[in-house]
C-alpha positions as CSV (number, residue, x, y, z in Angstrom):
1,X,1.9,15.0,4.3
2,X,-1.7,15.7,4.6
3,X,-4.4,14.4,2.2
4,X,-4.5,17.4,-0.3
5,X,-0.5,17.0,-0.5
6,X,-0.7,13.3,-1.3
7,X,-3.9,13.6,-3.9
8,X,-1.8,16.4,-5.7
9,X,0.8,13.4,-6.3
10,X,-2.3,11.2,-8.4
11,X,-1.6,12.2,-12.3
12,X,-1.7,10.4,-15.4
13,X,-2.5,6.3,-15.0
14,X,-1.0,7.2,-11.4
15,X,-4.5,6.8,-9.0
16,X,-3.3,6.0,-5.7
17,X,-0.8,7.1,-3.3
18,X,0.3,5.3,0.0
19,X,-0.5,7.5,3.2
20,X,0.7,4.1,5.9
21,X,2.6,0.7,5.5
22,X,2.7,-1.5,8.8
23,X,2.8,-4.9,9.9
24,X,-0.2,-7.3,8.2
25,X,-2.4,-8.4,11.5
26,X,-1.9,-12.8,11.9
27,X,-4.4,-12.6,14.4
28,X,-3.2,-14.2,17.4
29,X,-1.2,-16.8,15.5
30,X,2.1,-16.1,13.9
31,X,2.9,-16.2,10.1
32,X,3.3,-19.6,9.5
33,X,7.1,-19.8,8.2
34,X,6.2,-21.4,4.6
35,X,3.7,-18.1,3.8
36,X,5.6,-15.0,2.6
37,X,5.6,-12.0,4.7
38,X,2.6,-9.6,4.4
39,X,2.5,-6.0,5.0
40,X,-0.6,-3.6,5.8
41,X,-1.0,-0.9,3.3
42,X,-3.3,2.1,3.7
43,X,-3.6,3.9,0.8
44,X,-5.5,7.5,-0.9
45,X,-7.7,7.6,-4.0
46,X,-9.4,10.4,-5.8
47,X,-12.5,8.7,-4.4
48,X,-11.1,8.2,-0.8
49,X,-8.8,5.8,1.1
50,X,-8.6,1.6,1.3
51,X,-6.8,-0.8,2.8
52,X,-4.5,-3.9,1.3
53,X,-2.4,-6.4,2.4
54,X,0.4,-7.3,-0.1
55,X,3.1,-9.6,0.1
56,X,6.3,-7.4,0.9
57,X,8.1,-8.9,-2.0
58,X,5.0,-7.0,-4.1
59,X,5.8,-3.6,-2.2
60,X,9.6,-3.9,-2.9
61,X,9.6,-4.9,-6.2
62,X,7.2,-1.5,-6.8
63,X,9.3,0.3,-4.9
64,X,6.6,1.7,-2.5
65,X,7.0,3.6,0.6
66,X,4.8,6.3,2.3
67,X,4.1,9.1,0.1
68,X,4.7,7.0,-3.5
69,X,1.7,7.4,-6.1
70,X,1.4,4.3,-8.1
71,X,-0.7,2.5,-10.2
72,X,-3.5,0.4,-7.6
73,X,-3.9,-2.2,-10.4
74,X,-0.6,-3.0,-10.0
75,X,-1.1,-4.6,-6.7
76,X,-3.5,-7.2,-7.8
């Protein structure tokens, strides 16, 4: 989907859509095994796009995949 697409998606309390999810950057160090996996969102607002890393147990439990408008105060 292109950007118009995705911003037509953003109604209501709904004021953010995700355009990519990937794999949260460790550096060159692996996730330790105690920490929770973390995934890399990049995501489109009415006032332009930002980038988060959530913990994937966040992501599931909104149900978010590319192309989902959601609320972006539910990520904090």
């Amino acid at each position: 989907m292109d950007q118009e697409q995705l911003l037509f998606k953003l109604r209501g309390d709904l004021d953010a859509v995700v355009m990519q999810i990937g794999e949260a950057d460790y550096g060159c160090e692996e996730r330790p095994e105690e920490e929770e996996r973390r995934v890399f969102l990049r995501i489109l607002t009415r006032r332009g796009q930002v980038c988060r890393e959530v913990p994937e147990p966040l992501l599931e439990r909104l149900g978010l995949e590319e192309g989902t408008a959601f609320r972006l105060k539910d990520l904090s």
